[in-house]
MARVO-248082 format. One record per residue: residue number from 1; residue in one letter; chain; x, y, z of N, C-alpha, C, O, CB in turn. Coordinates in pm, whole numbers, plus 50000, padded with zeros to 5 digits. Glycine has a CB too. Example, Ala and Ser with C-alpha at 12.3 -4.5 7.8 and 13.67 -1.06 7.14 Angstrom:
<sekols>
SEKOL    i  aa  ch   n_c1   n_c2   n_c3  ca_c1  ca_c2  ca_c3   c_c1   c_c2   c_c3   o_c1   o_c2   o_c3  cb_c1  cb_c2  cb_c3
SEKOL    1   A   A  51319  49431  50780  51230  49550  50780  51320  49670  50780  51424  49668  50846  51131  49553  50905
SEKOL    2   S   A  51285  49775  50708  51367  49894  50714  51290  50003  50787  51341  50114  50804  51408  49940  50572
</sekols>
This chain:
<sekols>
SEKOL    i  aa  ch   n_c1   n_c2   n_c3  ca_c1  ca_c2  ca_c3   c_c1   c_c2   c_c3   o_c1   o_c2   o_c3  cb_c1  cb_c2  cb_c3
SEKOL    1   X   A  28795  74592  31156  28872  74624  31037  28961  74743  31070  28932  74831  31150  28779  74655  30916
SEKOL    2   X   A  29070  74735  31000  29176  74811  31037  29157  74976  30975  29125  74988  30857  29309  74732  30982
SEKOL    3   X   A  29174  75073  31043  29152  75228  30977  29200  75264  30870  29150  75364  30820  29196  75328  31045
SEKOL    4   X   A  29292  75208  30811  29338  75158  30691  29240  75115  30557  29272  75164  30449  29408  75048  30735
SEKOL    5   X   A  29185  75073  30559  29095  75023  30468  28952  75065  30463  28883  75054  30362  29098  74899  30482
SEKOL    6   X   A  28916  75108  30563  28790  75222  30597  28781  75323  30525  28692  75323  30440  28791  75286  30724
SEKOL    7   X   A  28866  75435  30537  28875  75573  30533  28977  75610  30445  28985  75730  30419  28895  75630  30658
SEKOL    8   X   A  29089  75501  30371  29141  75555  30259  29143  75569  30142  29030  75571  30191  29197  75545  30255
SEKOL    9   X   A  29151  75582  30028  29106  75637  29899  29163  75460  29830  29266  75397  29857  29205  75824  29835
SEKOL   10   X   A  29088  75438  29770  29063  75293  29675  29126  75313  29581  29202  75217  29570  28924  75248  29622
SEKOL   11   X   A  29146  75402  29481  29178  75420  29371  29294  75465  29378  29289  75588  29382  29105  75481  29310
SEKOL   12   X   A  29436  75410  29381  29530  75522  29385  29587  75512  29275  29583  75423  29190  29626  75530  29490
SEKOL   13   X   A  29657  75638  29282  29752  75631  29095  29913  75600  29120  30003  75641  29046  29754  75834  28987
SEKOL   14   X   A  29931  75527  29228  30057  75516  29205  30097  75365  29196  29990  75304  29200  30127  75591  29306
SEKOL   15   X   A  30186  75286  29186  30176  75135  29162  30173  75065  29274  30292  75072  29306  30281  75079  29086
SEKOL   16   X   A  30138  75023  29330  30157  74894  29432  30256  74874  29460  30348  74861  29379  30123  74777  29402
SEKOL   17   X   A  30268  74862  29604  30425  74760  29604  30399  74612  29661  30472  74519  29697  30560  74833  29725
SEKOL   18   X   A  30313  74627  29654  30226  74486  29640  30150  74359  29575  30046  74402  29526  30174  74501  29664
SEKOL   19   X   A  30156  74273  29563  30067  74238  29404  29985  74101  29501  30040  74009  29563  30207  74166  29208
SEKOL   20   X   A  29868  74124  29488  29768  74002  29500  29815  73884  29418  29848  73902  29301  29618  74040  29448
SEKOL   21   X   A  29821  73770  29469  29842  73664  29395  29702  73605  29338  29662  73583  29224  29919  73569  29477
SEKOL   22   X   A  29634  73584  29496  29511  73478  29506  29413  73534  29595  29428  73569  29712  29553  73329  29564
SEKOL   23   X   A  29317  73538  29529  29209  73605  29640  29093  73517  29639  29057  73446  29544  29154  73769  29604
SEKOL   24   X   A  29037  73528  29755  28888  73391  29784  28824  73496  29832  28882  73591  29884  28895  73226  29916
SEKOL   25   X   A  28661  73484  29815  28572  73555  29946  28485  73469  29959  28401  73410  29891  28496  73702  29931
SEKOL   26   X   A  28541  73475  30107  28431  73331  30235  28338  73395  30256  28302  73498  30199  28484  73271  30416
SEKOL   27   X   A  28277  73322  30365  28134  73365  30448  28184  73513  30499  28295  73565  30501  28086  73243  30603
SEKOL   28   X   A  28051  73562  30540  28081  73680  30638  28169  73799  30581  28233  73880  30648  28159  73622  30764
SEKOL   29   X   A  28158  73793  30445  28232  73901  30414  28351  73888  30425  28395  73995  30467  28205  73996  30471
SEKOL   30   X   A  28436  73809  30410  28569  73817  30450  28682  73730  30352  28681  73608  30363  28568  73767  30598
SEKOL   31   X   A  28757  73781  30277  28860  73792  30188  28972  73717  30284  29005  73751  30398  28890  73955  30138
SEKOL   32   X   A  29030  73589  30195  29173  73528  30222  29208  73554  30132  29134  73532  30037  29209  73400  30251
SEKOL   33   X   A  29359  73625  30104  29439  73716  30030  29565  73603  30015  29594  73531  30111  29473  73877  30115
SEKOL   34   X   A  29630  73597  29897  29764  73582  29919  29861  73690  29817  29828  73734  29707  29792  73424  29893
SEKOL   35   X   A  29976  73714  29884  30055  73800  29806  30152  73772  29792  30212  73703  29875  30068  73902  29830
SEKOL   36   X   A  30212  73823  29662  30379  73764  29594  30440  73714  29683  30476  73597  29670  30491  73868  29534
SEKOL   37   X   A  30482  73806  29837  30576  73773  29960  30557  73615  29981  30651  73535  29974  30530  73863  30109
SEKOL   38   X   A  30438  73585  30004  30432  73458  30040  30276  73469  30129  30190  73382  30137  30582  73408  30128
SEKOL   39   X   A  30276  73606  30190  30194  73622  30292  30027  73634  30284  29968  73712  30209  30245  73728  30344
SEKOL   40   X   A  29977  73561  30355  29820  73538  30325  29778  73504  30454  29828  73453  30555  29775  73419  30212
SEKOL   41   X   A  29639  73562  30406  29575  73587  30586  29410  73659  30494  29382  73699  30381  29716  73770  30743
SEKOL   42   X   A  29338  73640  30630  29202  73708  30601  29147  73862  30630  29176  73933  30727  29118  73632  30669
SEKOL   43   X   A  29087  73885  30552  29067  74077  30585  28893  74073  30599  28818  74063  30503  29133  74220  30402
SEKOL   44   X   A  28855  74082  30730  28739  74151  30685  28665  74256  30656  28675  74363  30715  28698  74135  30718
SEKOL   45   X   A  28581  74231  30555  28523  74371  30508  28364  74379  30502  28287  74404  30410  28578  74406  30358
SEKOL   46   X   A  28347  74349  30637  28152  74362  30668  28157  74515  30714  28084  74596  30656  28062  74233  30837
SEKOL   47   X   A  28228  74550  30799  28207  74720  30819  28178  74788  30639  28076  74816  30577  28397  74804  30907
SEKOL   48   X   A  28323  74794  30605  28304  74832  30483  28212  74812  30416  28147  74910  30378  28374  74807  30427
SEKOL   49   X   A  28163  74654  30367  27993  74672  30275  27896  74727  30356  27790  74729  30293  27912  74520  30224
SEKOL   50   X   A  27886  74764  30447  27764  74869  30572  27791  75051  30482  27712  75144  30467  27868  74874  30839
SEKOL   51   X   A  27914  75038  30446  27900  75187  30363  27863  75225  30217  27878  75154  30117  28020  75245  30367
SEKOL   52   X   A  27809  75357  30224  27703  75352  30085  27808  75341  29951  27745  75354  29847  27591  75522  30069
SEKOL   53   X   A  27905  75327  29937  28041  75311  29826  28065  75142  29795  28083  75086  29686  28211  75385  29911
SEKOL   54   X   A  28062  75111  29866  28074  74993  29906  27895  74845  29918  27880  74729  29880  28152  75049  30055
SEKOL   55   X   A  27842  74902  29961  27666  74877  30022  27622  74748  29874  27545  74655  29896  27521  75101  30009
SEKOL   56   X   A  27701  74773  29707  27641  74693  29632  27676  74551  29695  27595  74462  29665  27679  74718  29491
SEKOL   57   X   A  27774  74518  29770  27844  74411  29793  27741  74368  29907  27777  74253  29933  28006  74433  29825
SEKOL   58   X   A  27676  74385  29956  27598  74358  30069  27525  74222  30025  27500  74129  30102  27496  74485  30106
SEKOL   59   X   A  27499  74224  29909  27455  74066  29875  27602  74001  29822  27685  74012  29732  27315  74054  29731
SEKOL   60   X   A  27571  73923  29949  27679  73818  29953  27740  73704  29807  27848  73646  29791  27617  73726  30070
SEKOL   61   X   A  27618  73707  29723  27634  73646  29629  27752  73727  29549  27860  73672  29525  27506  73624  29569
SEKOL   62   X   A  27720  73884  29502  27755  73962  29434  27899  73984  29511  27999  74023  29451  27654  74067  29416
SEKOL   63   X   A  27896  73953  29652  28062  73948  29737  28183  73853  29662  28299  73870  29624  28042  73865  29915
SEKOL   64   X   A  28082  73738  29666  28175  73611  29630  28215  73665  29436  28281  73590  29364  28051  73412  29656
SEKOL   65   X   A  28178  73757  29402  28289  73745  29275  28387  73803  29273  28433  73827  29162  28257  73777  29160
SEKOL   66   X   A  28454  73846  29385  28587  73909  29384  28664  73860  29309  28651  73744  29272  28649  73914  29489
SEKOL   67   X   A  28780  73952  29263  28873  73895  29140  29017  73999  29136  29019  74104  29200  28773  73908  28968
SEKOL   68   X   A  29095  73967  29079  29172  74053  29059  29220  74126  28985  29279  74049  28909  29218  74033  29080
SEKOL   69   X   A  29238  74229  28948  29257  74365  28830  29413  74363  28767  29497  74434  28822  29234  74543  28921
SEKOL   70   X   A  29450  74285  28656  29583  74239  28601  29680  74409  28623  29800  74415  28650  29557  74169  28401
SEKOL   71   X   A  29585  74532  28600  29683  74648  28597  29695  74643  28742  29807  74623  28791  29634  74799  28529
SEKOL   72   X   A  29617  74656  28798  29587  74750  28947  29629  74659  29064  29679  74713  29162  29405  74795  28975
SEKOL   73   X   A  29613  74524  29060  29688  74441  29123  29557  74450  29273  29554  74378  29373  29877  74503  29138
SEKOL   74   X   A  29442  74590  29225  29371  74566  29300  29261  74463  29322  29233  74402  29218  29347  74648  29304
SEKOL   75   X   A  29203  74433  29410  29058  74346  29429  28974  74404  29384  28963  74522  29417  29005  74312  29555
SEKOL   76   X   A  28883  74348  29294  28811  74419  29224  28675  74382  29187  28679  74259  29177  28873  74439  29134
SEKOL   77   X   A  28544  74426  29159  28379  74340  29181  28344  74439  29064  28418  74529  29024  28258  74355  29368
SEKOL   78   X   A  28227  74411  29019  28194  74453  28879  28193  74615  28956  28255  74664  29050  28027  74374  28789
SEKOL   79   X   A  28091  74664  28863  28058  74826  28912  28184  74931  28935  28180  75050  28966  27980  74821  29066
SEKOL   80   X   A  28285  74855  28912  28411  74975  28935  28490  75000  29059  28580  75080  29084  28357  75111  28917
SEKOL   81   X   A  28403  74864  29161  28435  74837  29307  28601  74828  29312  28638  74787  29202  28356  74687  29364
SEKOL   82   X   A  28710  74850  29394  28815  74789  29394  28899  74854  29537  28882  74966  29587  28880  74806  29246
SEKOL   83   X   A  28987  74753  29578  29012  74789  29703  29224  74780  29672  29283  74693  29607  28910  74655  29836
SEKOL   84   X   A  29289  74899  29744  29412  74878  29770  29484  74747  29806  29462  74674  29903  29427  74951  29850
SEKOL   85   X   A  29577  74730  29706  29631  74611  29753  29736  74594  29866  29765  74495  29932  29679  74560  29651
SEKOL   86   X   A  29802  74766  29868  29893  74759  29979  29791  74791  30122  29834  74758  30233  30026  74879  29952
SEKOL   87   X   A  29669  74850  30110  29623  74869  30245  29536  74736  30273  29472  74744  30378  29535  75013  30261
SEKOL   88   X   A  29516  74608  30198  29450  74496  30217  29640  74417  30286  29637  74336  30378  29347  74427  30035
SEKOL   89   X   A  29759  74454  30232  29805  74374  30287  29864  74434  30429  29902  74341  30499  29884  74314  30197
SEKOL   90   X   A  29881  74559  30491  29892  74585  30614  29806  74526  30688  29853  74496  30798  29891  74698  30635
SEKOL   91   X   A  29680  74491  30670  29578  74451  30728  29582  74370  30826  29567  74368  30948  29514  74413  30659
SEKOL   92   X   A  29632  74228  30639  29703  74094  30648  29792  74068  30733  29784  73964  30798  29761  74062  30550
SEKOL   93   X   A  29919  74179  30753  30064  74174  30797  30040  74226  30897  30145  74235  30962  30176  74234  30724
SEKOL   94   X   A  29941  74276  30960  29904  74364  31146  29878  74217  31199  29956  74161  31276  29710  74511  31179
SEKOL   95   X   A  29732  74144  31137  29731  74054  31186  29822  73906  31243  29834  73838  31345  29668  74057  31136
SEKOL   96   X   A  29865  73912  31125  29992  73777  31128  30092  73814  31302  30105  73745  31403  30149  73808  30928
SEKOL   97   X   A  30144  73957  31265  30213  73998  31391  30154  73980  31518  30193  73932  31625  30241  74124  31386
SEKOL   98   X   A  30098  74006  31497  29949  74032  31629  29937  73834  31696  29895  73779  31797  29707  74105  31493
SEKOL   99   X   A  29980  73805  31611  29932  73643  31617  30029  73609  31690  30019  73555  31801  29919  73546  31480
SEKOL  100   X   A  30181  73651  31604  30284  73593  31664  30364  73636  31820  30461  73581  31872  30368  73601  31559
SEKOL  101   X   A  30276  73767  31874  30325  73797  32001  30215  73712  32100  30228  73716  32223  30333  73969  32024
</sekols>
């Protein structure tokens, strides 16, 4: 997982320049995203549920209700969980690149 989504602050107060369209969570912890651009790709986040902020998601059941937050545009799980939508899509957009070299 990218350092990006580890170690930066979840909650931000400023708007997105991003907006989740469609979000799934597969096996293994891992989120297929799509966003307004067009662009969709998978993020995983098993490091992340290993941390104690994060750790409710560790049952996979309670993983699979990801959803999306109509203000926040963030990903979001009951308990107040919610993840950046612009640092879920660098993630997305490292990988895609990464693919295409």
């Amino acid at each position: 997982m990218g350092y990006s989504l580890k170690y930066r602050r979840y909650r931000s107060r400023r708007p997105s320049m991003h907006t989740v369209t469609e979000v799934r969570a597969e096996r293994n912890y891992t989120l297929w995203l799509r966003f307004d651009d067009g662009i969709e790709g998978h993020v995983y986040l098993g490091d992340l549920v290993g941390t104690q902020t994060f750790g409710l998601l560790s049952d996979e059941d309670k993983f699979r209700r990801a959803a999306i937050d109509p203000i926040s545009n963030a990903v979001t799980w009951e308990g107040d969980l919610a993840l950046d939508p612009d640092a879920l899509y660098r993630d997305v957009v490292s990988k895609v690149q990464a693919a295409l070299h």
